[in-house]
C-alpha positions as CSV (number, residue, x, y, z in Angstrom):
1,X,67.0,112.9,99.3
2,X,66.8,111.9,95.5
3,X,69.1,109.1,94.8
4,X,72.3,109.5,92.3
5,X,71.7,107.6,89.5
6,X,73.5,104.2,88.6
7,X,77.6,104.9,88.2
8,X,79.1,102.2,87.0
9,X,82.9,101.4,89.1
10,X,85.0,98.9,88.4
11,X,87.5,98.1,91.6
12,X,91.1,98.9,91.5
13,X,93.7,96.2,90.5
14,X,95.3,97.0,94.1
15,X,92.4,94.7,95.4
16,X,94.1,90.8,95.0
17,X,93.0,89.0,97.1
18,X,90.2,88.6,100.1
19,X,93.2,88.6,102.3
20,X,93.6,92.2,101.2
21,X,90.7,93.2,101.7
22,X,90.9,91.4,105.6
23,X,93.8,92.9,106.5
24,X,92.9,96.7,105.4
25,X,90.2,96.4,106.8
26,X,91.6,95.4,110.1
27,X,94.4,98.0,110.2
28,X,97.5,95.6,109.5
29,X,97.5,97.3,106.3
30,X,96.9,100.6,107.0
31,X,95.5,103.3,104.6
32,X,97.7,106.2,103.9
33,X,95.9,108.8,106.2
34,X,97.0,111.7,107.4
35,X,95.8,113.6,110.2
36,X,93.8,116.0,108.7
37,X,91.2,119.0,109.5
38,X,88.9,116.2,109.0
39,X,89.9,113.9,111.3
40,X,90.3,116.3,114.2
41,X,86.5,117.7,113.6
42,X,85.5,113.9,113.5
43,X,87.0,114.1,117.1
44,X,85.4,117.2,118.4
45,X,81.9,115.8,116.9
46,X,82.5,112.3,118.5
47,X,83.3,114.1,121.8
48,X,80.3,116.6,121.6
49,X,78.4,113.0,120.9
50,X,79.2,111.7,124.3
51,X,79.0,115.4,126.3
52,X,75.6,115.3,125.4
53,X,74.3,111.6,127.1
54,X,76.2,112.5,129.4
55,X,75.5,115.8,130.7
56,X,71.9,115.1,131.0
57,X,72.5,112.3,133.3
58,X,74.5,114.8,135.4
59,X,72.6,117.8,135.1
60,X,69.1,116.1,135.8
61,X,69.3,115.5,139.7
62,X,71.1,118.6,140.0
63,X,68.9,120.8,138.7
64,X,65.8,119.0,140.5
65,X,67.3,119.4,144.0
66,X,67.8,123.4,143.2
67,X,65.1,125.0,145.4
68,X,63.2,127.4,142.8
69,X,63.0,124.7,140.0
70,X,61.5,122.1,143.2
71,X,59.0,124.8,144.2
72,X,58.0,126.1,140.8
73,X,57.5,123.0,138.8
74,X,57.7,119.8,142.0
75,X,56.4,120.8,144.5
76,X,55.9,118.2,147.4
77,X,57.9,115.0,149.2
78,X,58.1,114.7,152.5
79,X,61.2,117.1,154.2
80,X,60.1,115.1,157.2
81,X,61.9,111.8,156.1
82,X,65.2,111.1,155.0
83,X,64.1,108.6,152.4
84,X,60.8,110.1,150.6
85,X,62.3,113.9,150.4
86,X,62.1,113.8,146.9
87,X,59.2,111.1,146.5
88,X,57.1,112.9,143.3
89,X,56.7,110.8,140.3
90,X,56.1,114.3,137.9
91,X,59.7,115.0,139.1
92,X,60.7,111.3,138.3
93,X,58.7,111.4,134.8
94,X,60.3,114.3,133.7
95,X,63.6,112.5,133.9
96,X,62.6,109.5,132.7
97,X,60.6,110.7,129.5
98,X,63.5,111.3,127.7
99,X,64.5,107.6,127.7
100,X,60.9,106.8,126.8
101,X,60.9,109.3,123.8
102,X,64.3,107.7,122.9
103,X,63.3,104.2,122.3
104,X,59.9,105.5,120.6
105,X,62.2,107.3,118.4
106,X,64.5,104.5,117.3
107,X,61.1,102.9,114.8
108,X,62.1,106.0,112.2
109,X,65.5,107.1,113.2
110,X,67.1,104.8,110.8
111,X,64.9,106.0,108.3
112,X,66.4,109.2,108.6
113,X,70.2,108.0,108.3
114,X,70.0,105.6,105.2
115,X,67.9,107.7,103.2
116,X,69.2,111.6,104.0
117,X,72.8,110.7,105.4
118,X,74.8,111.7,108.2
119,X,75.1,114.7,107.9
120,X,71.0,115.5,107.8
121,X,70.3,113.6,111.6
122,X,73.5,115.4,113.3
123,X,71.7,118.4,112.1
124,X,68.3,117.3,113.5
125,X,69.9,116.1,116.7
126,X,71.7,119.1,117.1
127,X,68.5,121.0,116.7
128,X,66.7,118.9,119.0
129,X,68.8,119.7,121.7
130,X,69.0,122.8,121.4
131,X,65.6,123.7,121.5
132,X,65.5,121.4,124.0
133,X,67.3,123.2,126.2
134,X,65.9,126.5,125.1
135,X,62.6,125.6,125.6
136,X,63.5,124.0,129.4
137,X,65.8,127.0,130.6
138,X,63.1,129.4,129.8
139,X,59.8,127.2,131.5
140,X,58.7,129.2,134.2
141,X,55.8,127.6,136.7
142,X,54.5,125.3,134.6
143,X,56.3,121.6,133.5
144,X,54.8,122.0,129.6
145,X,57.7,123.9,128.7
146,X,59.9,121.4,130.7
147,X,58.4,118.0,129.4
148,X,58.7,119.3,125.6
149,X,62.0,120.0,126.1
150,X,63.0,116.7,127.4
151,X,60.7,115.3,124.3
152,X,62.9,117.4,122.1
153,X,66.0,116.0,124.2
154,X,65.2,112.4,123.7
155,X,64.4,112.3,120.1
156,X,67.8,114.1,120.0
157,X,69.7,111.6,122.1
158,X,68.3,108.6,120.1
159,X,70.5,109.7,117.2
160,X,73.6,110.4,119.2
161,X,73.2,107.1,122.0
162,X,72.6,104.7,119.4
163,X,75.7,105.1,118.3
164,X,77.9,104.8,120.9
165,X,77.3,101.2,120.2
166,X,77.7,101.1,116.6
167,X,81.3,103.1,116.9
168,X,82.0,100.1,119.7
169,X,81.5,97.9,116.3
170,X,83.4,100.2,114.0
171,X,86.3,99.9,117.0
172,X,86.8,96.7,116.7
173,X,88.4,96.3,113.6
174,X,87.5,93.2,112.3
175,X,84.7,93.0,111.2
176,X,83.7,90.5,108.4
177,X,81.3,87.7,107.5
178,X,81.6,84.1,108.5
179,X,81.3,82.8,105.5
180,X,85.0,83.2,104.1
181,X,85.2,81.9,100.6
182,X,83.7,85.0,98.9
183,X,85.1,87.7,98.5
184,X,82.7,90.3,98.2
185,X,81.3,88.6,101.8
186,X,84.6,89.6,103.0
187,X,84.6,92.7,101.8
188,X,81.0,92.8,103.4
189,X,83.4,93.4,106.9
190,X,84.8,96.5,105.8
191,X,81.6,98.2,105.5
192,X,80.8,97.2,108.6
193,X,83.6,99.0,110.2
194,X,82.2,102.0,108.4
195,X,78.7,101.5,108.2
196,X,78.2,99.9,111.9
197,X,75.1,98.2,110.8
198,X,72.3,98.8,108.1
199,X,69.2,100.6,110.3
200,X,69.2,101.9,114.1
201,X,73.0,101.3,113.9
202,X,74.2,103.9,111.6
203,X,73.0,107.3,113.1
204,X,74.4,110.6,114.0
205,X,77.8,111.8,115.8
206,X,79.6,108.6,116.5
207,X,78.8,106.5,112.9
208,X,80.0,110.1,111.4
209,X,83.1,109.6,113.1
210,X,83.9,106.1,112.6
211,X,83.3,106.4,109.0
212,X,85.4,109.2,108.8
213,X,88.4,108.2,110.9
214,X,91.2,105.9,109.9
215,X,90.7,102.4,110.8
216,X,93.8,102.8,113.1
217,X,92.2,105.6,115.4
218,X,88.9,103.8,115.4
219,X,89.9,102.7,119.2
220,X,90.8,105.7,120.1
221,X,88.0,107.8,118.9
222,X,85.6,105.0,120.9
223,X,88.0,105.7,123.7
224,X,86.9,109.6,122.9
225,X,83.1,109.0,123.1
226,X,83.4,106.8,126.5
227,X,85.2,109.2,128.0
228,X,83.2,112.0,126.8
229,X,79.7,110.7,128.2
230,X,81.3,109.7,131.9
231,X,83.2,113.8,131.4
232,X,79.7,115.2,130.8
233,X,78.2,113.9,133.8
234,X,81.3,115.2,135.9
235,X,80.9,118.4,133.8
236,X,77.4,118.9,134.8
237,X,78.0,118.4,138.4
238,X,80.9,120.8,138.6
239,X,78.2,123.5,136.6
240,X,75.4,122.4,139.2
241,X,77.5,123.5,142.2
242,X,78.5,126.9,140.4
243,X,74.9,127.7,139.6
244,X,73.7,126.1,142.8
245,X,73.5,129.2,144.8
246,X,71.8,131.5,141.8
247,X,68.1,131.5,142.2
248,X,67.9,131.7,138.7
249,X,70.8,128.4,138.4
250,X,68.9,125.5,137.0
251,X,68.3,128.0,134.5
252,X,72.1,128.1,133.3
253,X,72.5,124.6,133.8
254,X,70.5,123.1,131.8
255,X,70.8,126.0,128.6
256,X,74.3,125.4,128.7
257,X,73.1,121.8,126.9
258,X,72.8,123.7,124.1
259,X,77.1,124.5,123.8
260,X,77.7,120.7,122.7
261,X,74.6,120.4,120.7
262,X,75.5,123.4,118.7
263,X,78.7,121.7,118.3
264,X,77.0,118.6,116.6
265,X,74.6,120.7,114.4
266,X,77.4,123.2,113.5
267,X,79.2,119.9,112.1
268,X,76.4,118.8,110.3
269,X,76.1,122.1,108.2
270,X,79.6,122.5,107.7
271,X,81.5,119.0,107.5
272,X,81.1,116.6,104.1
273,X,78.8,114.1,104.2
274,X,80.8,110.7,105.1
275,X,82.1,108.8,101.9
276,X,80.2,105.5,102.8
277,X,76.5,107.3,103.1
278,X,77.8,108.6,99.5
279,X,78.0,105.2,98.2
280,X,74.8,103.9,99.8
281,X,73.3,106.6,98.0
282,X,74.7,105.8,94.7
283,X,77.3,109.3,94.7
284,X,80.5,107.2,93.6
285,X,82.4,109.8,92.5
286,X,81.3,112.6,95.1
287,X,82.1,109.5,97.8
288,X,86.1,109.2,96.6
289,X,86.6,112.9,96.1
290,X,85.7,113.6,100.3
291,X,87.3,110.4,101.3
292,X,90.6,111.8,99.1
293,X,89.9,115.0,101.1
294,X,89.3,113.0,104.9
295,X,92.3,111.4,104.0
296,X,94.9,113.6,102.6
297,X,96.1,111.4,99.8
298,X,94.9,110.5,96.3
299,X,95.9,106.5,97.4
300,X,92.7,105.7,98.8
301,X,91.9,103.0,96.2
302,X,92.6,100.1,98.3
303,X,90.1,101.5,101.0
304,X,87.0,102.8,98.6
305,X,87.2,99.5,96.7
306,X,86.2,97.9,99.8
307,X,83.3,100.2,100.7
308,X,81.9,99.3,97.4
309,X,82.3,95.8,97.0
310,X,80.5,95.4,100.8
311,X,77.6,98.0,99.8
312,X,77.1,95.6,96.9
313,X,77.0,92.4,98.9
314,X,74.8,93.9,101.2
315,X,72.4,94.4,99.0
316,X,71.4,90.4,98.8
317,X,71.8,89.6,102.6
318,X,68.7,88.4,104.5
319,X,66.6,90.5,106.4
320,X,68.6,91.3,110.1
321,X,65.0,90.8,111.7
322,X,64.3,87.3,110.4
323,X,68.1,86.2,111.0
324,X,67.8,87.6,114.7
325,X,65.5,84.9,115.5
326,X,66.4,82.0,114.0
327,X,67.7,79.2,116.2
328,X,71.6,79.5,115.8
329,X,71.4,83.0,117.1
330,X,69.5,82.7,120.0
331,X,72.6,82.9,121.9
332,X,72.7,86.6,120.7
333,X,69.4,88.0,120.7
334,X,70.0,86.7,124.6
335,X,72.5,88.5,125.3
336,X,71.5,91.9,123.6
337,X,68.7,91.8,125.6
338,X,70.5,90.1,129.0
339,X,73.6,92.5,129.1
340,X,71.8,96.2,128.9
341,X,69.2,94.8,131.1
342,X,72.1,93.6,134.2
343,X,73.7,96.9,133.1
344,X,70.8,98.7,134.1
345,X,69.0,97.1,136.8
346,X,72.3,97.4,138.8
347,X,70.9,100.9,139.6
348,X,72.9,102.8,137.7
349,X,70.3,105.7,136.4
350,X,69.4,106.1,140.1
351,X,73.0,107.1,140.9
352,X,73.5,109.1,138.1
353,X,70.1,111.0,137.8
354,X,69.3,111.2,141.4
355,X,73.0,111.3,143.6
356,X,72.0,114.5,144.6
357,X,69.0,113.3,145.6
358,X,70.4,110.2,148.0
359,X,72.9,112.6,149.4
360,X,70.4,114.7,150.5
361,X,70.4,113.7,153.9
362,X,73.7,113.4,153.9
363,X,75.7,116.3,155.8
364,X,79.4,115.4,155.7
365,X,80.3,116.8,152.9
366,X,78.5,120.5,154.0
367,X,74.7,121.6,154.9
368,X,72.0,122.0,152.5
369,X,71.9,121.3,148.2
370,X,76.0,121.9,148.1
371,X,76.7,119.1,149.8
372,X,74.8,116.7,148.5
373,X,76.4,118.2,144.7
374,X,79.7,117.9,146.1
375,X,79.2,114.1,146.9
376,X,77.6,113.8,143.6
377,X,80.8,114.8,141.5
378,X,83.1,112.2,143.7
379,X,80.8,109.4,143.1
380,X,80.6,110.2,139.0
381,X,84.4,111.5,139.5
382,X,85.7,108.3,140.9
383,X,83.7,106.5,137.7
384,X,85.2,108.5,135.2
385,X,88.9,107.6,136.6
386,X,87.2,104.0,136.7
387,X,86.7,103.7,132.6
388,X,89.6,105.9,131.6
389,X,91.3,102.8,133.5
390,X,89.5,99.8,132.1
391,X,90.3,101.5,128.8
392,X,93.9,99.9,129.0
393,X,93.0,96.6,131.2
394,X,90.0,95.3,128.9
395,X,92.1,93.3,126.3
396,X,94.7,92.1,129.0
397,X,92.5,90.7,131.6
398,X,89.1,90.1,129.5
399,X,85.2,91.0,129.5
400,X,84.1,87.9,132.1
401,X,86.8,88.5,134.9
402,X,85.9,92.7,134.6
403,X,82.1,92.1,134.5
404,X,82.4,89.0,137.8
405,X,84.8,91.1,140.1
406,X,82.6,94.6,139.1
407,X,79.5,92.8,139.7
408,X,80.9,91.0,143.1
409,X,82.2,94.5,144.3
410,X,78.7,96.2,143.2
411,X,77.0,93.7,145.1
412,X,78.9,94.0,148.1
413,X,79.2,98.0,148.1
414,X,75.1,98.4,148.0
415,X,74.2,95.4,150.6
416,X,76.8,97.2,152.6
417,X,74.9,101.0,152.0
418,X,71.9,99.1,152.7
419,X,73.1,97.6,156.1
420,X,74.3,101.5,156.8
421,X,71.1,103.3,156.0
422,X,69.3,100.6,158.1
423,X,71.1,101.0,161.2
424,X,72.1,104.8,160.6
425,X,68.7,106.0,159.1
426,X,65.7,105.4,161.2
427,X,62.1,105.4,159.2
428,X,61.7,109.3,160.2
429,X,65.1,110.4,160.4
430,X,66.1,113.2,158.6
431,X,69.8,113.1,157.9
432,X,72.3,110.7,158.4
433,X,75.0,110.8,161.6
434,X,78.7,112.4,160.4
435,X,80.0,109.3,160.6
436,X,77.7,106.9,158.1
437,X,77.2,110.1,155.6
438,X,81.1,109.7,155.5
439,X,81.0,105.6,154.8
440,X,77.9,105.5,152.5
441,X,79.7,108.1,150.3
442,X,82.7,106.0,150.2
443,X,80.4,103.2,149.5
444,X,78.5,104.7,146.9
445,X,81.6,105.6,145.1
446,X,83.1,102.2,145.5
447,X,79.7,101.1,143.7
448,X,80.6,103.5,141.2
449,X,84.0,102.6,140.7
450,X,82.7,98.8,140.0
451,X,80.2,100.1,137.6
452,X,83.0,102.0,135.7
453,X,84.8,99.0,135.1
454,X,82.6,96.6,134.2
455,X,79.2,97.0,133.0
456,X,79.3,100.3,132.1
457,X,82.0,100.0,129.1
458,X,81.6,95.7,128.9
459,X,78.0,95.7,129.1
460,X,78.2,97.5,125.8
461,X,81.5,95.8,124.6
462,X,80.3,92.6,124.1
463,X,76.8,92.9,122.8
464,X,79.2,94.7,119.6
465,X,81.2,91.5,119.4
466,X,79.1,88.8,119.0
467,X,76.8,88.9,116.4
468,X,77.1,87.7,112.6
469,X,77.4,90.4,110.0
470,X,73.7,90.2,108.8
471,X,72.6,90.4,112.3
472,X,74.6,93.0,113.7
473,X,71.7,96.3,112.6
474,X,69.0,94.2,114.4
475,X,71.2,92.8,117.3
476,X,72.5,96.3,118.4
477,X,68.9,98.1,118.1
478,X,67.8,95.3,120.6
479,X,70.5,96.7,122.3
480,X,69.6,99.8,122.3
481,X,66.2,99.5,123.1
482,X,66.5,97.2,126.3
483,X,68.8,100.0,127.6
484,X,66.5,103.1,126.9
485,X,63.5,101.0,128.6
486,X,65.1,100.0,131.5
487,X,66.8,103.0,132.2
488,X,63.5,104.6,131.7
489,X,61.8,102.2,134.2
490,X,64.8,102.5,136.7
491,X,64.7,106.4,136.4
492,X,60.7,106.5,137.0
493,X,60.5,104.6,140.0
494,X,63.7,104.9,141.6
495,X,62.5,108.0,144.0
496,X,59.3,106.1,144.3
497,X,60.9,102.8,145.8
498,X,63.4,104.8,147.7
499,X,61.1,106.0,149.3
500,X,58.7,102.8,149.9
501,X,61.5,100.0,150.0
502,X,64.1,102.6,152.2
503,X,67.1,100.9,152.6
504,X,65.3,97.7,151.3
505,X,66.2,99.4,147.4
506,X,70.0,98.9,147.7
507,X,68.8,94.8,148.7
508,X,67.0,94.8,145.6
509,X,69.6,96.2,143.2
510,X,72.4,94.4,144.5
511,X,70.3,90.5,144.4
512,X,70.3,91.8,140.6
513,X,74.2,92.2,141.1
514,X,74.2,89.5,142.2
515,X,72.2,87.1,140.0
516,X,74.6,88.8,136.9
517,X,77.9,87.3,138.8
518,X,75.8,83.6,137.7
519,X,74.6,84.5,134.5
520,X,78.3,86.3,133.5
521,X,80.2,83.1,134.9
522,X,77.8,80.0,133.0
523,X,76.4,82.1,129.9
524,X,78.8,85.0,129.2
525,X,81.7,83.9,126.9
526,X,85.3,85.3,126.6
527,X,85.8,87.5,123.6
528,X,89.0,88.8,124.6
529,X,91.1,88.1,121.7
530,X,88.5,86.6,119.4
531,X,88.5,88.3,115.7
532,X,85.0,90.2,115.9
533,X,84.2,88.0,112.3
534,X,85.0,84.5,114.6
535,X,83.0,85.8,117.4
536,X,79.5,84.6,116.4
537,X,80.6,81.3,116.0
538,X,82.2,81.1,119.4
539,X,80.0,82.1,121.2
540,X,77.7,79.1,119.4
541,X,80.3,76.7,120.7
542,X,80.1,77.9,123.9
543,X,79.4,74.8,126.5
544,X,76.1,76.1,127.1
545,X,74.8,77.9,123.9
546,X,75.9,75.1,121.7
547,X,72.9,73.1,123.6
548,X,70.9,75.9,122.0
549,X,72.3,76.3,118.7
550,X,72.7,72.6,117.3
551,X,70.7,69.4,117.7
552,X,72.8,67.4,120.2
553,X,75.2,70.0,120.9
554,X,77.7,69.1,118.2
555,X,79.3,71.7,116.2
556,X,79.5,71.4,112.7
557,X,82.9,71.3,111.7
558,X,82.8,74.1,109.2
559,X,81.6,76.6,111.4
560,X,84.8,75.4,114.0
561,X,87.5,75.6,111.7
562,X,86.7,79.4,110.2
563,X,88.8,82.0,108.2
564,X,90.7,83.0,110.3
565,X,92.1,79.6,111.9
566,X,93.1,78.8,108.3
567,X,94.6,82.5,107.0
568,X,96.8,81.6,110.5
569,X,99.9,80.0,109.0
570,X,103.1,78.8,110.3
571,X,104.2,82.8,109.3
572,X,101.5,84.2,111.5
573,X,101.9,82.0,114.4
574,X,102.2,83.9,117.6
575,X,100.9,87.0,115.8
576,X,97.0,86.2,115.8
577,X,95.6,86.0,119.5
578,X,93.2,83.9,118.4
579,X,95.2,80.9,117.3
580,X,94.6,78.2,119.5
581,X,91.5,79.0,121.7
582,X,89.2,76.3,122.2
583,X,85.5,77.1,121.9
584,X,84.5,76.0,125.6
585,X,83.6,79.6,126.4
């Protein structure tokens, strides 16, 4: 897209002061919004942005454990054993290509968002999914059809999973750069709550929303996407029981992708482009006229001045990639690659792609495919309940004491399926007795319920916190990555160890558990309360990472007594949850 030429702005005289700027930015002075057309299609999009992740975490296993699509296209396994019925790594590719295509997608995807808007990769990810799940509902005996579909599916769900991160960074408010004295580096923070991050950070759905939703519904609408992907998979299982008894089933279930993807592209071609990919691109005056219009009110000075002043200062920032890696942020770039990593390796893909498949020799719940899809909705049921909580504890009890207590509970909960399936499930047993399919669903779900509290909302929490402003683009498309390759690697041989390890693959998931309850306690600081511009330098002063960060371990003293330590006068004490922490992690 050809770039607007040079307009010349000059900011608003409302703008006094950087501790104007801070404090619209972080919602204590609030822009006049109303709730507007706008704002409501923001939260339909961000909704249909978190449907689509996932649904095709719930709909996968269904689907594969439907007996034309296993005949037609995966044929095989061993109905003999309880453990290697669904052993067929085609069957384990095809779920795990879509992560794969995902993480190859993420080189150009950023490309795409700077330089055609938001607007231009909702519409190709709402394509992409849609033919996706054209091209998959209508395969028939071949897996062509079926693998270009999921191709389709994971360039599509690059552009929408990216950015449940980046709206975790536009959700937290604050969002400014360390160094304080300058203005427009202060207003730099503002664009960040809009932008999310210069490259892989600013695609799709969920940057569209953030940028388009008042910075006081910014929590809520990250609420929305959360929510959203944990409803899809509960969606899809409730639609893979329905179309479970159709021969033609699997068909339904997986075209019916296509409802929330048409959602997405229908908002592309019909909603305004947001007002901060305007600026990047130079449209100042188109940019004010749709924020006026998102808004609902002509007083939106006070708000645009800041999008403008932070494009500008981004302009001279160093490279994210060259930052990343400098010594002072190696506390980060470990922890971007640490946190998705635990949050995978915990096993989480193989309980959400394949719970059909481990209940399939369980009986409790009813004979044949239903009952294994009937245990597969309580399991993602009981998660979903599980984050809609943590939604209201997270800020009251912290990150480290969610991500310990999940990770103690998730360790616990699969030594203890492990210990069932090894006394219960013999190496050519079929099913399991009434009486362990009963407890290893309970257990499964309590494994679940752990997840759903702590490293499935923390795991990306944190990684959104803690980096510097210039850092933030690179630090959250590490991120990203780690978590499309190791759910890709979990997904791919999960059957394949099930099958090989037994009961021996719950040991191995929960030693990972359990190794995470170590790293979380001695490297993980508390970010509960710290102001998201504060962060990086806490978590530099941590005990440990200081070690790292500085020769000798000793802070310098400008980095320890920061912006918002000295904006926190006698009038703001007991108003700023920050005042008084100490930076031992």
């Amino acid at each position: 897209m050809k770039r607007a030429s040079n307009e010349q702005y000059v900011p608003s005289s409302k703008i006094r002061s950087a501790a104007d700027i801070e404090r619209a930015a972080a919602g204590v002075i609030d822009v006049d919004a109303k709730t507007t057309t706008y704002v409501v299609l923001a939260c339909i999009i961000a909704a249909s942005g978190g449907v689509l992740f996932g649904y095709d975490g719930g709909v996968t296993g269904g689907v594969e454990s439907m007996t034309q699509f296993k005949q037609w296209f995966f044929p095989g396994g061993d109905n003999s054993s309880f453990y290697c019925k669904y052993n067929n790594k085609p069957l384990q590719a095809y779920s795990a290509i879509m992560h794969f295509t995902g993480s190859l997608a993420s080189i150009v995807a950023s490309y795409f968002t700077q330089h055609w808007g938001r607007k231009g990769s909702m519409i190709i990810a709402g394509t992409s999914f849609c033919i996706g799940a054209i091209f998959q509902a209508s395969a028939k005996n071949t897996v062509a059809l079926l693998f270009i579909g999921r191709v389709f599916w994971g360039i599509g769900m690059f552009l929408v999973r990216h950015q449940d991160v980046s709206i975790a960074i536009s959700t937290a408010i604050l969002c400014f750069s360390w160094d304080s004295d300058s203005l427009p580096c202060r207003a730099i923070g503002f664009m960040s709550c809009h932008t999310a991050g210069i490259g892989f950070g600013d695609h799709c759905a969920f940057i569209y929303t953030a940028e388009m939703a008042p910075p006081r519904w910014r929590g809520r609408l990250n609420t929305l996407v959360q929510l959203g992907t944990i409803g899809g998979i509960v969606v899809a299982n409730a639609i893979n029981i329905g179309t479970n008894n159709l021969i033609w089933g699997w068909r339904l279930s997986l075209g019916l992708a296509a409802v929330p993807g048409l959602i997405l592209l229908m908002g592309g071609l019909f909603l305004p482009e947001t007002p901060n990919s305007l600026v990047e691109r130079g449209y100042l005056s188109e940019a004010k006229s749709v924020l006026q219009k998102v808004r609902g009110t002509k007083d939106v000075d006070v708000e645009f001045d800041t999008i403008v002043l932070a494009n500008e200062a981004l302009k001279g920032m160093e490279s994210p990639w060259k930052a990343i890696f400098r010594r002072r942020n190696r506390p980060q770039l470990i922890l971007a690659i640490a946190m998705p990593f635990f949050q995978q390796w915990s096993g989480v893909n193989g309980v959400s792609f394949f719970a059909p498949q481990i209940f399939a020799g369980i009986n409790a719940l009813g004979s044949g495919n239903k009952g294994s899809l009937i245990a597969a909705i309580i399991v993602n049921g009981v998660q979903l309940i599980a984050t809609i909580i943590t939604v209201f504890i997270v800020d009251k009890v912290g990150r480290r004491v969610l991500l310990v207590s999940g990770s103690a509970l998730g360790f616990a909960a699969e030594i203890a399926v492990a210990i069932v399936f090894a006394t219960s499930a013999s190496s050519n047993a079929i099913n399991l007795p009434y009486g362990a399919s009963i407890t290893s669903i309970v257990l499964i779900g309590l494994y679940s319920i752990s997840f759903g509290f702590s490293w499935g909302p923390v795991g990306w929490l944190i990684p959104s916190e803690i980096h510097d402003l210039n850092t933030r683009s690179a630090g959250q498309s590490i991120t990203v990555f780690t978590q499309l390759v190791s759910g890709a690697t979990v997904t791919q041989t999960f059957l394949n160890m099930l099958c090989s390890l037994k009961w021996g693959i719950y040991i191995f998931f929960g030693a990972w558990q359990f190794i995470a309850i170590f790293f979380t306690l001695f490297l993980v600081p508390e970010t509960r309360g710290v102001p998201i511009e504060e962060a990086a330098n806490f978590v530099r002063a941590h005990k440990v990472w200081r070690h790292v960060c500085y020769p000798g371990g000793v802070v310098p003293q400008n980095e320890v007594v920061t912006s918002m330590q000295r904006l926190s006068g006698p009038a703001n004490e007991g108003t700023n949850p920050y005042r008084g922490n100490t930076f031992t992690g």
